[in-house]
TIVEXGU-576312 format. One line per field, with one value per residue (C-alpha): residue in one letter; x, y, z; residue number from 1. Coordinates in steps of 0.02 Angstrom, whole numbers, plus 50000, padded with zeros to 5 digits. Example, Ala and Ser with C-alpha at 12.3 -4.5 7.8 and 13.67 -1.06 7.14 Angstrom:
2
residu <- (A|S)
x <- (50615|50684)
y <- (49775|49947)
z <- (50390|50357)
num <- (1|2)
END
This chain:
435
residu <- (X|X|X|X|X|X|X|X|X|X|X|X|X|X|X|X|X|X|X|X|X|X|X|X|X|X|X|X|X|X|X|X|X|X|X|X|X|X|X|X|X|X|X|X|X|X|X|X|X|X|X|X|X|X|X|X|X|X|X|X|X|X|X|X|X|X|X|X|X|X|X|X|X|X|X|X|X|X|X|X|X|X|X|X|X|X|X|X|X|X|X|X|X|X|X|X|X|X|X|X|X|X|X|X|X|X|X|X|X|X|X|X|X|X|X|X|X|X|X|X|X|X|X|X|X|X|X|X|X|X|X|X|X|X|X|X|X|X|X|X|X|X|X|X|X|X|X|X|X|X|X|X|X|X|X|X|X|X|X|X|X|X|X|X|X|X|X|X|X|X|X|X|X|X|X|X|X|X|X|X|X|X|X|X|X|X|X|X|X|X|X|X|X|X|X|X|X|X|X|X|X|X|X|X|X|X|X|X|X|X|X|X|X|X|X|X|X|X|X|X|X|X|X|X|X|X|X|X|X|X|X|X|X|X|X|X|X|X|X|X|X|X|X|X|X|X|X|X|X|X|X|X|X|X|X|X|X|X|X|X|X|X|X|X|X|X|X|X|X|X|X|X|X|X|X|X|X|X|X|X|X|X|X|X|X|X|X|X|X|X|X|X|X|X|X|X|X|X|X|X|X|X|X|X|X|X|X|X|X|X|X|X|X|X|X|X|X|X|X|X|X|X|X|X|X|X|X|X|X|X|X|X|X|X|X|X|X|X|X|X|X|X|X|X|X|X|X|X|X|X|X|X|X|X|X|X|X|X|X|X|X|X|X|X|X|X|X|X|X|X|X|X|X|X|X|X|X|X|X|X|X|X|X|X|X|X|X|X|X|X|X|X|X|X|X|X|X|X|X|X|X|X|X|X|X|X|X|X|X|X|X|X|X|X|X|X|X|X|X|X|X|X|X|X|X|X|X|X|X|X|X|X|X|X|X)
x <- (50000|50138|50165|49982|49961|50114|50020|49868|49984|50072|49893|49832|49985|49962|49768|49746|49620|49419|49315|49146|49020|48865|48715|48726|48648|48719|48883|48913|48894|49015|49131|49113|49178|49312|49404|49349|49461|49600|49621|49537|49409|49252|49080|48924|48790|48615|48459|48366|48343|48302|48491|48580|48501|48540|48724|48742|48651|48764|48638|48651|48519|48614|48625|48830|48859|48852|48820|49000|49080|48957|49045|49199|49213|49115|49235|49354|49256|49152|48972|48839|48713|48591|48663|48755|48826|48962|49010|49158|49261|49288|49426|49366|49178|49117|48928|48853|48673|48568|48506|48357|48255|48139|47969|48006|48157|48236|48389|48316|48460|48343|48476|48618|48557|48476|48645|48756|48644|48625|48819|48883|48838|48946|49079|49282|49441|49540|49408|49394|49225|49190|49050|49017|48854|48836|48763|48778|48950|48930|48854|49007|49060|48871|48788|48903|49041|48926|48808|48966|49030|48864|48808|48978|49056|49166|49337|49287|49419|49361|49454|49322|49336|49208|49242|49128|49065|49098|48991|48952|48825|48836|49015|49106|49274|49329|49390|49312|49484|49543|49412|49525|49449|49454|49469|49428|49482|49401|49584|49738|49767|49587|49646|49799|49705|49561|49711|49813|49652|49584|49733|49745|49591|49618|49728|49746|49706|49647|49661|49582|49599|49415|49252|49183|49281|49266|49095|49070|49187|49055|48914|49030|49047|48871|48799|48937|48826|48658|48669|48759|48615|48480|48567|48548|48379|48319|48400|48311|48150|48194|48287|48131|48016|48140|48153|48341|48408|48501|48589|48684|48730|48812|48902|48957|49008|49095|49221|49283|49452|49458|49320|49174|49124|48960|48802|48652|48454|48348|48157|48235|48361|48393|48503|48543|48643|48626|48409|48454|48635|48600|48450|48554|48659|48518|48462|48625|48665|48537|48593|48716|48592|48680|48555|48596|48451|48568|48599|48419|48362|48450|48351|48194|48228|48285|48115|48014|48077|47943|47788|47882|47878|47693|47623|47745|47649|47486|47519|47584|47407|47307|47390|47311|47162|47176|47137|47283|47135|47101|47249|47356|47539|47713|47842|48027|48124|48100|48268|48346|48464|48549|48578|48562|48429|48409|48249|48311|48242|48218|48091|48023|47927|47881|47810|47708|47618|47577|47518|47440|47338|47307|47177|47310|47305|47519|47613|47804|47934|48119|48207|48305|48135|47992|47894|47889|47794|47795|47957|47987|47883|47791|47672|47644|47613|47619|47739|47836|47738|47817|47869|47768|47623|47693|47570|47427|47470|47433|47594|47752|47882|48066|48113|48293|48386|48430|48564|48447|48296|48309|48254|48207|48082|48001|47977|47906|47780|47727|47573|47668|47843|47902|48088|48173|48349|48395|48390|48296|48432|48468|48298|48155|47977|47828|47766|47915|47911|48075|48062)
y <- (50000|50121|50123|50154|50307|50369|50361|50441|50560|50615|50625|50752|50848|50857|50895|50734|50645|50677|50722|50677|50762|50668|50807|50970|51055|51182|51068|50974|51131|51222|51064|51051|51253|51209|51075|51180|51319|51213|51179|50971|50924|50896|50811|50847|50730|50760|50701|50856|50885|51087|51109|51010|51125|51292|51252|51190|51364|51459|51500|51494|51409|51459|51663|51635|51568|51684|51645|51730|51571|51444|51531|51519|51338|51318|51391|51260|51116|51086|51044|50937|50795|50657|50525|50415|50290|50436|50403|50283|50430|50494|50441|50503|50512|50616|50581|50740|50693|50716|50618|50699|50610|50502|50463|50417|50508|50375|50403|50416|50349|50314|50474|50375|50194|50253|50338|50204|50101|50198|50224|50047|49962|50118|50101|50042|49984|50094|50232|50319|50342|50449|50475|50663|50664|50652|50497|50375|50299|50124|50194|50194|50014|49917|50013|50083|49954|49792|49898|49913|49754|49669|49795|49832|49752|49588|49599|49793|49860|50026|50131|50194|50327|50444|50607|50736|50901|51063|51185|51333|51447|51622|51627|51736|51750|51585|51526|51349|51294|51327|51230|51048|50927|50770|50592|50409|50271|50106|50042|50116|50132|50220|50341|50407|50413|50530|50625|50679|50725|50811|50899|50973|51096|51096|51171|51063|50867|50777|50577|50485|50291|50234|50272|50267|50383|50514|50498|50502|50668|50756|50708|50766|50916|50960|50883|50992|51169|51060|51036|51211|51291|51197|51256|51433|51418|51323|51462|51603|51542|51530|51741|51778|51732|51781|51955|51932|51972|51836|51897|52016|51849|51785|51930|51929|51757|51779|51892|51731|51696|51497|51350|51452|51480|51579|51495|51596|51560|51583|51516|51344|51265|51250|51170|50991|50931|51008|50965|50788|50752|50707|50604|50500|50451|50412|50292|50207|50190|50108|49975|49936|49954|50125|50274|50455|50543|50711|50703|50674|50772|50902|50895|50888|51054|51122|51053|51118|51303|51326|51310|51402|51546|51542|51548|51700|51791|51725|51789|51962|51940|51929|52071|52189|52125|52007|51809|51705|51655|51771|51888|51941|51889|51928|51837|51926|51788|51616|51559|51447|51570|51755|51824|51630|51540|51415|51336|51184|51113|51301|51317|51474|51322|51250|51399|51456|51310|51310|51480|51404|51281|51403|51498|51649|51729|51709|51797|51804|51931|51858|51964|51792|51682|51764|51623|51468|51325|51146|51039|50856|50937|51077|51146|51354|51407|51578|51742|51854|51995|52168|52251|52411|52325|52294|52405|52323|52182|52131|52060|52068|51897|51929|51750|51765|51921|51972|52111|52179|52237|52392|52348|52524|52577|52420|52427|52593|52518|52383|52373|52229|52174|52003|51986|51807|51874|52043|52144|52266|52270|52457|52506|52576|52530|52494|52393|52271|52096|52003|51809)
z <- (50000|50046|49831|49787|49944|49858|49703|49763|49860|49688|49598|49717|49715|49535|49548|49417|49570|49534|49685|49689|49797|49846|49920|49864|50011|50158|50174|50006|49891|50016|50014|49807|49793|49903|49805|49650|49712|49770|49589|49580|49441|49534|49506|49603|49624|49697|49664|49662|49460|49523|49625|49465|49341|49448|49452|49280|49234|49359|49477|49669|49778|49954|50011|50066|49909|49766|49574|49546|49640|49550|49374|49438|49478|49343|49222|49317|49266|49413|49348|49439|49398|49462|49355|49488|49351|49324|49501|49409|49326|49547|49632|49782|49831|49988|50035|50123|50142|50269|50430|50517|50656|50635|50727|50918|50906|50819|50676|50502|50399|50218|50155|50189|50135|49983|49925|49969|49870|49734|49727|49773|49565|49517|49601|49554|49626|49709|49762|49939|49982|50138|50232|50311|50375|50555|50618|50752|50813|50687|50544|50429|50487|50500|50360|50224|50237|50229|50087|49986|49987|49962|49791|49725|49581|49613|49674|49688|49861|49920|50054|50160|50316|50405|50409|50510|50435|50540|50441|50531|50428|50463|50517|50394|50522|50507|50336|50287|50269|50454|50515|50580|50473|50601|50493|50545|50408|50436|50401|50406|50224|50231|50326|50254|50088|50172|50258|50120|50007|50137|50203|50030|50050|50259|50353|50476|50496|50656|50624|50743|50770|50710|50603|50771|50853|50719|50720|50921|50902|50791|50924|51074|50977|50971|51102|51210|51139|51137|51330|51392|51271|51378|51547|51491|51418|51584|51722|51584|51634|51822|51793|51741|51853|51976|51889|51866|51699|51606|51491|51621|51740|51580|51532|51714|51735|51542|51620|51695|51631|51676|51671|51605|51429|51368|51320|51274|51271|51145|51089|51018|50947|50763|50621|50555|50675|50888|50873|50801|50902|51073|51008|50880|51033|51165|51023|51012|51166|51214|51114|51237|51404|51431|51482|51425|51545|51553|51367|51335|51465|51379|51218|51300|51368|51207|51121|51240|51218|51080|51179|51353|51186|51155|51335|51363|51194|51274|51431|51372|51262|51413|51509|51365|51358|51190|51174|51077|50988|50844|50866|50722|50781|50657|50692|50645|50570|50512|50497|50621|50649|50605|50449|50336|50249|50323|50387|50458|50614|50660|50814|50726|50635|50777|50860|50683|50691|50881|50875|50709|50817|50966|50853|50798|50635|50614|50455|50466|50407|50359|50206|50184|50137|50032|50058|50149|50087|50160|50235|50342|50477|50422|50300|50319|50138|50175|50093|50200|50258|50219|50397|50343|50415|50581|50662|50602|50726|50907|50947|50843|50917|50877|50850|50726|50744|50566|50556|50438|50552|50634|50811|50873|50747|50753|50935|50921|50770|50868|50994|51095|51047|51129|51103|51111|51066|51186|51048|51143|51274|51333|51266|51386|51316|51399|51262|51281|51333|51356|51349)
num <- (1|2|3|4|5|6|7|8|9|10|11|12|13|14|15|16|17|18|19|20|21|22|23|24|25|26|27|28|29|30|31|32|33|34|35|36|37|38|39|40|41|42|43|44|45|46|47|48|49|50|51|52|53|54|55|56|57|58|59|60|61|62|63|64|65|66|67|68|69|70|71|72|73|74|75|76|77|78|79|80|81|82|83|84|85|86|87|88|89|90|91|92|93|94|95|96|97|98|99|100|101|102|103|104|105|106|107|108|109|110|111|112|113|114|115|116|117|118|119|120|121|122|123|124|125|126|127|128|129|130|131|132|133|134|135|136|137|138|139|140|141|142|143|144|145|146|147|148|149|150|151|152|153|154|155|156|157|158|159|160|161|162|163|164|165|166|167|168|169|170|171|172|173|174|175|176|177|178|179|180|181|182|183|184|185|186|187|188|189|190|191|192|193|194|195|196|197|198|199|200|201|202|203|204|205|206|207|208|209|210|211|212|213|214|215|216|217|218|219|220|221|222|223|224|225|226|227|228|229|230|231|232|233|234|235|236|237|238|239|240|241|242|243|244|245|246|247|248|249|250|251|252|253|254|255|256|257|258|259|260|261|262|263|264|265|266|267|268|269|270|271|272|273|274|275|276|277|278|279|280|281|282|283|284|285|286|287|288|289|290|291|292|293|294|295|296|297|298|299|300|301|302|303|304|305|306|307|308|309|310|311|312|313|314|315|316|317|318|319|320|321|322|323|324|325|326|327|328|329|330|331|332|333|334|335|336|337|338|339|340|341|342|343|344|345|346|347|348|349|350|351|352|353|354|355|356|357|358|359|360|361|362|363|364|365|366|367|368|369|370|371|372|373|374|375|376|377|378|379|380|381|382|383|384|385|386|387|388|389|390|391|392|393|394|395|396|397|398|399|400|401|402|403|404|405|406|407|408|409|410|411|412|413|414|415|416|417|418|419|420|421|422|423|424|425|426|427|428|429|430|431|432|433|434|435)
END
């Protein structure tokens, strides 16, 4: 082996290696530019005929990514398709699809299956396939390996590793590329394939000894912000009642210099990965007659931020005189979190629809979705309403922050304003409700 990684070592010094992305979404597109602009031919592969024909027309479906960088890697050959027989001209193929929950909580791993097993038939000697998606610590050993081996060609030998995505949208300080890309081979040969094609894009690799380990460090990861966020989101509900202002105790206990970092509450949690996270481990570990009550104690918390939401806008309701039922409600952001578009798992969702079923009359404002029609776990079909109608409404809920709003005017449009982010920090206005 120490011939052929010198071979595949010498290929992507020279660029000659194709990469092959498999989901075009928030992480694979990202991942796809990446290699583009590193200077490697690459090939993406989803199934959604809509995302294919948007790139191969130079259009962008993602706000961080702009058409400009579609043309650009476009002009560099990049180009993207649904046919998954073309899978044979990669050398390397990365599959970034997703892995929501399923009912009960449970791991919903159809994404993954159904690529593997669309992929496997197409596979060929020699290829490193690489699994990104986060998932349970297993997956890439009890479900890829075994799928592989069962649907690929005869004497096919693929090198196959887990590697964890680290997207984080909305951060424009860090560079992609200084993210550590952490890499777990299922052999050792695996391994230092994934770590020398990686380690061309990345700054910085992070091999670990197992598939499992890798992907135990991406739930660690998560589940490290998923149950700090549900700390902070429990003690704002005890501030408030206790008239104690959270956001000032964690700015306090911030100044800390050792053994403390800053968490802070909000009306949910959202994105792929710290909803799902501590669930996708619960489920696995009981598997092995281990409980997880804090992890999953955490998530519970977390999940039940939504409806803590809705009884603070029916409460502030009540104090003027107004029934949930019936009243016109805006909600300021639909996004799961600032300045993206991204809807998913965002609890502004969650809290539509329960204000949905309460009787309200709900519209929503976000300059990043004009409309929103139906997902995994909602169905709104509903446009963005324009903000000059903000005083039209009986409560207006801050729910995403969006650098573009202008807080102070529309507190001073708005009959009752419920804010779920302390925007409205420093500002003095009866009509104010902080939750």
């Amino acid at each position: 082996m120490n011939g052929d990684i010198e071979l595949w070592r010498q290929g992507i010094e020279k660029r000659s290696l194709c990469v092959g992305i498999i989901g075009l979404g928030y992480v694979g597109l990202p991942l796809a530019l990446l290699f583009s602009e590193a200077g490697f031919a690459v090939l993406g592969f989803d199934i959604d005929a809509e995302k294919v024909d948007a790139l191969n027309t130079g259009r962008s479906y993602i706000h961080r990514i702009s058409a400009e960088q579609i043309a650009s890697a476009r002009a560099a050959g990049f180009r993207a398709t649904s046919d998954f027989a073309e899978a044979r001209d990669c050398d390397a193929i990365l599959i970034c699809v997703p892995t929501p929950l399923a009912a009960n909580h449970e791991p919903d791993m159809s994404f993954v299956t159904g690529t593997v097993e669309a992929l496997a038939p197409h596979t060929r000697d020699g290829q490193l396939i690489v699994l990104e998606s986060t998932t349970w610590p297993g997956t890439t050993t009890e479900i890829v390996v075994p799928t592989l081996e069962q649907l690929s060609p005869p004497n096919t030998h693929l090198l196959v590793a887990f590697s964890p995505e680290r997207e984080d949208p909305g951060n424009t300080t860090t560079p992609r590329r200084a993210i550590p890309k952490v890499i777990g081979g299922v052999d050792a040969h695996a391994a230092q394939a994934a770590t020398a094609l990686y380690g061309a894009i990345f700054d910085r690799t992070v091999v670990v000894s197992s598939t499992e380990a890798a992907e135990m460090t991406k739930l660690l990861e998560n589940i490290y912000r998923g149950v700090n966020i549900a700390l902070v989101n429990e003690l704002k509900q005890l501030c408030l009642a206790m008239d104690i202002d959270i956001w000032e105790v964690i700015d306090a206990a911030a100044t800390k210099p050792f053994g403390f970092a800053p968490f802070y509450p909000g009306p949910g949690i959202g994105g792929h990965c710290i909803p799902v996270d501590p669930f996708y481990l619960a489920w696995r570990a009981r598997h092995f007659n281990r409980p997880t009550r804090f992890i999953e104690l955490a998530g519970e918390v977390n999940e039940a931020m939504p409806a803590f939401v809705v009884r603070t806008i029916e409460e502030a309701l009540a104090g003027r005189n107004v029934k949930l039922s019936g009243a016109k409600i805006l909600l300021l952001g639909i996004a799961y979190k600032r300045d993206i578009d991204d809807l998913r798992e965002s609890p502004s969702l969650t809290i539509f629809q329960q204000l949905r079923e309460a009787g309200a009359r709900v519209a929503y404002n976000d300059p990043y979705f004009p409309t929103v029609g139906a997902g995994r776990h909602y169905s709104l079909q509903t446009h963005s309403t324009p903000l000059e109608q903000v005083p039209t409404f009986d409560c207006v809920v801050l729910l995403t922050d969006h650098s573009a709003y202008d807080i102070p005017a529309l507190v001073a449009a708005s009959k009752l304003f419920v804010d779920t982010r302390n925007a409205t920090r420093g500002l003095a206005a009866a009509n104010i409700i902080r939750c």
